[in-house]
C-alpha positions in Angstrom: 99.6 132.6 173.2 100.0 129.5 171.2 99.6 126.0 172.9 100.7 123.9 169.4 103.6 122.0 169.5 106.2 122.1 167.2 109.6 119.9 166.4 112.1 121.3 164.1 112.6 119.9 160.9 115.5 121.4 159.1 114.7 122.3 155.6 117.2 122.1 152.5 117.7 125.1 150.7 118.0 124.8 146.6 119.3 127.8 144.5 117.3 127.6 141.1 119.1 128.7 138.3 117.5 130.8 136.0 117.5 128.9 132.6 117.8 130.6 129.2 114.7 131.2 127.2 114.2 129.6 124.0 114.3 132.6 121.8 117.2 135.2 122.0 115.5 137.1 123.4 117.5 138.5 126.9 116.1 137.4 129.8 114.8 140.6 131.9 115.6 139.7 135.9 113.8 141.9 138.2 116.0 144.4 140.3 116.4 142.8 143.4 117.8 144.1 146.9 121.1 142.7 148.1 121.4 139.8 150.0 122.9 141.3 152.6 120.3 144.2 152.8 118.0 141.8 153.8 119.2 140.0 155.8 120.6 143.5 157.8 116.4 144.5 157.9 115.6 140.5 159.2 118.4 141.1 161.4 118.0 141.0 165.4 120.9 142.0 167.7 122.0 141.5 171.2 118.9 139.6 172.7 119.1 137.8 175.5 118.7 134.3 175.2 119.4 130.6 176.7 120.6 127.6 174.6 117.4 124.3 175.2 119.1 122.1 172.8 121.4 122.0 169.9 122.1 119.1 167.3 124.8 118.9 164.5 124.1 119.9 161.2 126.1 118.8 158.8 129.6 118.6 159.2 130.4 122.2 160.8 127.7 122.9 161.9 125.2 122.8 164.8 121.2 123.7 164.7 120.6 125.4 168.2 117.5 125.5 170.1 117.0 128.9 172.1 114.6 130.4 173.9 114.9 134.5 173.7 113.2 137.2 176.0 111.6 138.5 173.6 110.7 136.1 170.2 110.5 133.0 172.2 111.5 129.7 170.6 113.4 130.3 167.7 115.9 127.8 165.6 119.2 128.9 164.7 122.1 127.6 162.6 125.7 128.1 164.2 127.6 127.8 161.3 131.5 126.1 161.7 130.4 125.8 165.6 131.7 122.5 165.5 135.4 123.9 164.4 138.0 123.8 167.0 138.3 127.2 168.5 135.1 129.0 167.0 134.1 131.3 169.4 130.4 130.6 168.6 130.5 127.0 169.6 132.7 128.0 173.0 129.9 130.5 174.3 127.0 128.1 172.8 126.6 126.2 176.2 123.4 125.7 178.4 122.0 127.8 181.1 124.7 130.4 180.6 122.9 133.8 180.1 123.6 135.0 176.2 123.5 137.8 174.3 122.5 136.5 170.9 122.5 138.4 167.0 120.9 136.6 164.5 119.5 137.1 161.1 116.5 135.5 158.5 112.9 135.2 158.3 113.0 131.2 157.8 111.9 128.3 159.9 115.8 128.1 160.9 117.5 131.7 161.0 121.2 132.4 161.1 123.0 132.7 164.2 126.0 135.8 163.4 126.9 136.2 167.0 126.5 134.7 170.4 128.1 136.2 173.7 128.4 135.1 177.0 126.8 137.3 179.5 127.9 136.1 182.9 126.5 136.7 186.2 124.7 132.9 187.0 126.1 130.3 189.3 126.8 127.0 186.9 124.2 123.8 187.8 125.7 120.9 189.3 125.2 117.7 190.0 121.0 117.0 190.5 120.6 120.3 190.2 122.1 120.0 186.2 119.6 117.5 185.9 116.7 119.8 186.8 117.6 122.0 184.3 117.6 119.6 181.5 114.5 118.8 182.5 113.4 122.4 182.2 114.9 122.8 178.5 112.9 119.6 177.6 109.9 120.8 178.6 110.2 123.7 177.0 111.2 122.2 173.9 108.3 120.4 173.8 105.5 122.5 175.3 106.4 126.4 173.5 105.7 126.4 170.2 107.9 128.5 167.5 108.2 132.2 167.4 106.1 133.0 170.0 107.1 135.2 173.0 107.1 134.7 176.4 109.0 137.2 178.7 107.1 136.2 181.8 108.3 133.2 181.5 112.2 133.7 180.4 112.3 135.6 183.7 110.9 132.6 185.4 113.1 130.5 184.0 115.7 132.6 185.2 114.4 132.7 188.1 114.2 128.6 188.4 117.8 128.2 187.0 119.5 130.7 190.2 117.3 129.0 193.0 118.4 125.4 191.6 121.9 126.9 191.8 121.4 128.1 195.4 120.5 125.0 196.2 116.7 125.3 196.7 114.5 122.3 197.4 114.1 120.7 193.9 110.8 119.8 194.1 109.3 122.8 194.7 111.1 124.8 192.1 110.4 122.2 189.5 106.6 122.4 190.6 106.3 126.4 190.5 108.0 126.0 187.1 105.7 123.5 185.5 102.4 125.4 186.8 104.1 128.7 185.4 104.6 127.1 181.8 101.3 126.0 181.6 99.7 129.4 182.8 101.8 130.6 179.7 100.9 128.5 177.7 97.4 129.1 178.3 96.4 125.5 179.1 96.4 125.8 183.1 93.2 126.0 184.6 91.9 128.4 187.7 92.4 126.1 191.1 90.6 128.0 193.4 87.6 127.3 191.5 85.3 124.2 191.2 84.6 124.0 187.4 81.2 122.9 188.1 79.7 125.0 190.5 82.1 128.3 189.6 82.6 128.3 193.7 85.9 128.2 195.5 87.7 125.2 196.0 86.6 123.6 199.9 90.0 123.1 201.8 88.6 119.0 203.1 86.9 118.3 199.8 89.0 115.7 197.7 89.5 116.8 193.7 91.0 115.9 190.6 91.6 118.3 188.0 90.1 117.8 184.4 92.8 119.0 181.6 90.5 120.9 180.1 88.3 122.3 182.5 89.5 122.6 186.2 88.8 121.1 189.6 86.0 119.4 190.0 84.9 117.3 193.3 86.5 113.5 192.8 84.2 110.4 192.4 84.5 107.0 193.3 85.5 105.7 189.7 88.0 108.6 189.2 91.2 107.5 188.1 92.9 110.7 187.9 94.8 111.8 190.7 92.9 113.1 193.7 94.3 116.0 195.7 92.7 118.0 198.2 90.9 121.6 198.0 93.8 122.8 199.9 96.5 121.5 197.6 95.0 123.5 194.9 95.0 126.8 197.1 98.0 126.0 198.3 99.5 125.5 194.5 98.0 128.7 193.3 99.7 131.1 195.8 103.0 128.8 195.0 102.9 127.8 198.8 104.6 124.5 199.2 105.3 124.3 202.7 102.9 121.4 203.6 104.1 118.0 203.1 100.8 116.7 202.0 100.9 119.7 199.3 104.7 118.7 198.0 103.7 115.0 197.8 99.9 115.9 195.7 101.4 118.3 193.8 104.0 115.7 192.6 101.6 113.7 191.0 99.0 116.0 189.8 101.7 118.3 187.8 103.0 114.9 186.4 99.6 114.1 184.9 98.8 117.4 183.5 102.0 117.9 181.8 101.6 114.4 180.6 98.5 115.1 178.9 99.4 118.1 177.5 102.2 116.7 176.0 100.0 113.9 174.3 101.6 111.3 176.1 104.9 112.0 174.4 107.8 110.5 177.0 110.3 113.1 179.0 113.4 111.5 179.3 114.7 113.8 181.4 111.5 113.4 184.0 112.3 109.4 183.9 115.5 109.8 184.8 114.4 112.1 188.0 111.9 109.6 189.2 114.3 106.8 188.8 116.9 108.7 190.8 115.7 110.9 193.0 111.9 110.6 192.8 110.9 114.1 192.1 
C-alpha cells in the first residue's frame, strides 16, 4: 500500500502541431489508433465510488475528488458540471453512493458518467460535519491510484452509523485507526515495541509513530495512555470512558504526525464545537 501523499495539481494539456519540413518532401505520420479507441480500452464503467472533494475548473467545469472501491483516489474532470441542469453536476454530491464511468490514463481522467445509487440515509447536522472530516482525511492521507476496498467498505460503514446517529466519537476513532492500518503506518498495540511482549493493562504508554507502544517516561511529552486503552482500541472496544477520552488524544497525535503537521480544518472545527 502506498503511505505518500499527494495534492492534485491540474495539468494543461497542449496540442503540438506538426510543422512542415523544410524540403518537400511529405511528411510521413505514423498510423495512429483513434482517439476514441483509446480512450474506450482506458475506459472504466459503473464503479462505485463517493465524491471527497471537488473544485471548479475553468468556467464549466469541476475537478472531482473520488474515492472508488476498487482504484482508490482518482481525479476526475466533470466537464459542463457547473451548467444549469447537467445531470453530472446534480448527482456529483457528497456521501451519496455513485456509480461512476470514466475514461484516461492521466493524472486527471475524464469523468463520462456519474449515477446516483441510493440506499444511504443523508448526514445532518454534526453528523455532516463528521463526514467532512472523513473526506479530509482521506484527501490527505491516500495517495493516488491506489486501492483500498477494505477501507471504502469502512467508510461505508462510518457514513450509515453517523446517519443512525451513533456516538460520534467512537465512529470517528474506529475510522482514523482503520485508515492508518490501510495505510500501512498503524503500529501493533497489543505489543510493547521494546520488549515484543503484550501490552500490561496498569502500565502507562505512549505510542512512538514509527514504532509502537513503548512504557512512558518521566520526560515524555507525547500522550500517555494506559496498556488497556491500547487493547481496548485494537478490538475497537470503546465502552470505557477512560478509553473514549485516551483515545481522543492519542489518534489526534498520530494523525497529526502522519500528516506532517499539515492543519485539518475540518478536525478544528470539531474541537471548537463539539470537542471530539
Amino acid at each position: 500500500m502506498g503511505t505518500s501523499k499527494s495534492a492534485l495539481h491540474p495539468r494543461s494539456s497542449h496540442n503540438i502541431p506538426l510543422s512542415h519540413s523544410i524540403d518537400a518532401t511529405p511528411l510521413t505520420v505514423p498510423s495512429q489508433r483513434s482517439q476514441k479507441t483509446i480512450e474506450k480500452e482506458n475506459r472504466v464503467s459503473h464503479q462505485p465510488g463517493f465524491v471527497l472533494h471537488s473544485y471548479p475548473y475553468k468556467e464549466t467545469s469541476l475537478i472531482v475528488d473520488v474515492f472508488s472501491r476498487d482504484y482508490g483516489r482518482i481525479a476526475l474532470m466533470a466537464k459542463g458540471a457547473k451548467r444549469p441542469h447537467s445531470q453530472q453536476g446534480g448527482a456529483l454530491q457528497t456521501f451519496q453512493p455513485l456509480s461512476v464511468t470514466w475514461s484516461g490514463k492521466s493524472e486527471i481522467r475524464t469523468l463520462t458518467a456519474a449515477e446516483w445509487v441510493g440506499g444511504m440515509l443523508p448526514l445532518e447536522k454534526s453528523a455532516l460535519l463528521c463526514g467532512f472530516y472523513l473526506n479530509e482525511l482521506l484527501v490527505k492521507l491516500l495517495a493516488r491510484d491506489d486501492p483500498h476496498p477494505t477501507l471504502f467498505h469502512h467508510y461505508i460503514a462510518t457514513l450509515n452509523e453517523l446517519a443512525h446517529n451513533e456516538p460520534a466519537p467512537i465512529v470517528l476513532r474506529k475510522f482514523e485507526r482503520a485508515l492508518l492500518k490501510e495505510t500501512g503506518v498503524a503500529n501493533d498495540f497489543t505489543r510493547c515495541s521494546l520488549t515484543g511482549k503484550t501490552v500490561e493493562i496498569e502500565q502507562s504508554y505512549v505510542v512512538d509513530p514509527e514504532r509502537g507502544p513503548r512504557p512512558a517516561r518521566p520526560a515524555d511529552a507525547w500522550p500517555r495512555v494506559s496498556g488497556k486503552t491500547l487493547l481496548d482500541m485494537e478490538r475497537e472496544d470503546y465502552s470505557d470512558n477512560s478509553t473514549q477520552s485516551q483515545s481522543k488524544f492519542l489518534m489526534r497525535f498520530l494523525l497529526g504526525y502522519h500528516l506532517g503537521g499539515v492543519q485539518l480544518n475540518t478536525r478544528q472545527i470539531l474541537i471548537d464545537l463539539t470537542q471530539l
